[in-house]
N, C-alpha and C positions, 0 to 999 in steps of 0.2 A: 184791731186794724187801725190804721194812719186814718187820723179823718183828714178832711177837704174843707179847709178852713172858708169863714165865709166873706169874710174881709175886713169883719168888724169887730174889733181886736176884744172889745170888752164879753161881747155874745161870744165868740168863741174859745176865750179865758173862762167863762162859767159853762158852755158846753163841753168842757174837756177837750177843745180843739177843732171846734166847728160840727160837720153832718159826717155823719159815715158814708162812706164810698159806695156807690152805684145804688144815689137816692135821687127820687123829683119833689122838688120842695115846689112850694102852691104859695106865691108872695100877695095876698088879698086882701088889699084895702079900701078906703075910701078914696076918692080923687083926693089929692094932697096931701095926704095922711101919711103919706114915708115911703111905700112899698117901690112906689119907679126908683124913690132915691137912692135905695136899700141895692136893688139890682145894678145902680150906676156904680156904686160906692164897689158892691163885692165884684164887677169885673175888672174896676179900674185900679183895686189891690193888691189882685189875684194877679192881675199883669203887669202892676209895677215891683213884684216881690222877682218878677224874674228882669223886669227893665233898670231898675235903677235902684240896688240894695240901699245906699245910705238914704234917699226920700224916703222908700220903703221902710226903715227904721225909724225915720223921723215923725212918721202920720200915724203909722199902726205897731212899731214896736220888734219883738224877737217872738217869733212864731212859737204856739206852744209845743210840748215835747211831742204831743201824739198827734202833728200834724205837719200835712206836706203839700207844698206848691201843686197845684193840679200840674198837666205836661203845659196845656195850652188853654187860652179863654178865647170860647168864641163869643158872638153875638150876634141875634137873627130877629130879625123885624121883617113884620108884614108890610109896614106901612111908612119906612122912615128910612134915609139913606146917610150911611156915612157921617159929610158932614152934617147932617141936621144933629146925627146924636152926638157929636163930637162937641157941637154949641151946645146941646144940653147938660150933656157931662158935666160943661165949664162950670156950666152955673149951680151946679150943686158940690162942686169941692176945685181947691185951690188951681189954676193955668198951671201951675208945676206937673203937678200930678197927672193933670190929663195928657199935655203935650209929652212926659216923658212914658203915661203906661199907652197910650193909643195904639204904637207901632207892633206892642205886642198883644193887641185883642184884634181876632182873625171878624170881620163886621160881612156878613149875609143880607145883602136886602132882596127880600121877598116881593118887594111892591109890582113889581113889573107882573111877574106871575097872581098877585092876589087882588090886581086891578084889572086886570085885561081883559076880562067879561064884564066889566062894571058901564056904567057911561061914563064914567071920568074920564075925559080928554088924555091921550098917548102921552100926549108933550107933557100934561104934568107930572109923569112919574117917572118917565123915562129921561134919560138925558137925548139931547137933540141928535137927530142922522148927520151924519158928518155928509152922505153923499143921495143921487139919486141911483145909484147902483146898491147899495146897504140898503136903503128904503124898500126895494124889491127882495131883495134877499131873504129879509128877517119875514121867519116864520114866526108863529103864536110858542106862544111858552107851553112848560106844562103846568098841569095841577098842581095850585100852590101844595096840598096838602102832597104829593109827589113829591113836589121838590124839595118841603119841608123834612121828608122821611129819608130823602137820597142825601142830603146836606150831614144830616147827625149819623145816618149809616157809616158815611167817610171819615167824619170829624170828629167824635161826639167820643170817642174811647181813651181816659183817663182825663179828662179834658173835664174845665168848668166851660157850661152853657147856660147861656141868656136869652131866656125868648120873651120877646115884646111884639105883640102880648097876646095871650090866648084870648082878651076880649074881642080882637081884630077876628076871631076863627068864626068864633061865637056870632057875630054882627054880619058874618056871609050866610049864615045859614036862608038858605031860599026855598025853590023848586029844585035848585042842580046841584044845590050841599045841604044835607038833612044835619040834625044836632049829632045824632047817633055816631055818624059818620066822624063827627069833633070827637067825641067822647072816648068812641074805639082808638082813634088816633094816641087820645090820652092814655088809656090801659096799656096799649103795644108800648109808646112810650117808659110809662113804668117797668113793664120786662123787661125791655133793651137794656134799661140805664144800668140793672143790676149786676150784667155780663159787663157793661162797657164801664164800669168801676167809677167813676167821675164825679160830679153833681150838676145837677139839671137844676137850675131858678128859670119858674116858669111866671110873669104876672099876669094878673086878673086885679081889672076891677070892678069890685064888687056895686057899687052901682049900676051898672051898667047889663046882669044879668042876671035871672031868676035865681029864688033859694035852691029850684032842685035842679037848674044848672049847675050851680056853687055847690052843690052836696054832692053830684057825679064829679065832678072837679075835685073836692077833696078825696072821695073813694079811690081817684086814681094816680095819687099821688102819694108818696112815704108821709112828708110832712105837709102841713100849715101853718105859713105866721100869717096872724091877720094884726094889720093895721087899723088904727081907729082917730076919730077926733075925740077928745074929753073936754066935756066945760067945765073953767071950777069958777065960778063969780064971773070976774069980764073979761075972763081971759081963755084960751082952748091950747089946750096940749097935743101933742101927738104921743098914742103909745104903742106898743107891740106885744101883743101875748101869741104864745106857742099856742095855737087849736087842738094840733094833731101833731105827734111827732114820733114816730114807734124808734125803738131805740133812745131818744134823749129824754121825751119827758118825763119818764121815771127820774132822771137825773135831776130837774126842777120841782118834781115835785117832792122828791126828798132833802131840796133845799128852800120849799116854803117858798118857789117863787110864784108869784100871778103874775105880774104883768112890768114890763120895763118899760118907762120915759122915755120918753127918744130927742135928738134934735137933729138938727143940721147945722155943718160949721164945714170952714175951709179944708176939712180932712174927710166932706161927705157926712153919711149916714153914720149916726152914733146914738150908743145908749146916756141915756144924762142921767139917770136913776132907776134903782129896781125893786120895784115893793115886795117885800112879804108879805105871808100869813102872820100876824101878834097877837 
């Protein structure tokens, strides 16, 4: 099958061409350990492979043979609109890249619907009523988790998706959203994706929630890359190892990989080294 490349020309060169089609990859790190980058990096390549073929050559190269542009890239946040991710984009790979893939990644913000029971003040998530006729008008939104499963029912078929972040799902849990409730989310998830042929990058981060949240997290999802800090003397690296991967990592591990280096530079999220077994 064509896989669904992930944007990161070196991971997808040693994966044979990225993830196989109608998978949810689980992106789990530390705070600043790669994982948000990783997700900036694979929608903003994923959509400049269809916005602007020569950058697209120039940052990531000639796609491998057993892999194909997904149709479209979405992106869907709880808690962030538009431009907020558009400034962050910037700062983790070149103003080229982002101003020319932007127009082609379809951006979902969730926030109206995942704030609106909160006490956080209207105005700060909403943009301002133009009128006092709108202001009577608008009614309450519905369940983010609704709106989150109507959004990918529509969109989500052959398609790369970006969810930021399941930590945001996880941090509502109350009286009036149980975990279970996330979790199932996440399993249906899983089934959908495998009719709807695509790839799903889902992030978490893993500070920020128990081990046997993160272990129903993994369960419900194809893969996991988990991101990490390493200390070697005064200095700390970032690296990425595969957790879980059904389908690829038989492919690493019959090539004696552990764990890939990682950085950051003007082209996003990149591998800078990949250790073996010696």
């Amino acid at each position: 099958m064509t896989s669904v490349p992930f944007g990161v020309a070196r991971l997808d060169s040693i994966l044979g061409g990225g993830a196989p089609p109608g998978n949810v990859v689980l992106l789990a790190g530390e705070s600043g350990a790669g994982a948000r980058e990783f997700l900036y990096t694979s929608a903003a390549m994923n959509a400049l492979g269809r916005a602007d073929a020569e950058l697209f050559d120039l940052y990531y190269g000639d796609l491998p043979d057993d892999a194909a542009l997904p149709d479209d890239v979405h992106y869907l946040s709880f808690t962030a609109d538009t431009d907020a991710l558009t400034r962050e984009m910037g700062y983790t790979m070149a103003d080229e890249i982002v101003d020319a893939a932007i127009d082609e990644i379809a951006f979902r913000d969730l926030s109206p619907e995942y704030f609106q029971l909160s006490p956080v003040p209207r105005d700060w998530y909403e943009a301002e009523t133009a009128s006092i006729t709108e202001l009577g008008d608008r009614g309450e939104y519905e369940d983010v988790l609704t709106a989150f499963g109507d959004y990918l029912s529509a969109n989500a078929d052959g398609s790369l998706v970006c969810i930021d972040s399941v930590t945001d799902l996880v941090s509502m849990v109350d009286e009036d959203t149980e975990w279970s409730d996330v979790a199932m989310v996440m399993k249906g998830l899983k089934k959908a994706a495998y009719r709807w042929g695509g790839l799903i990058l889902v992030l978490v981060n893993t500070d920020s929630i128990s081990d046997r949240e993160f272990g129903a997290l993994m369960d419900a999802a194809g893969g996991t890359l988990q991101f990490t800090w390493e200390s070697g003397g005064s200095q700390r690296a970032r690296t990425m190892f595969v957790r879980e991967f059904r389908g690829v990592l038989s492919r690493l591990e019959a090539e004696n990989i552990v764990r890939f280096e990682t950085e950051i530079h003007e082209g996003g999220f990149d591998i800078s080294d990949v250790r073996k077994i010696r």
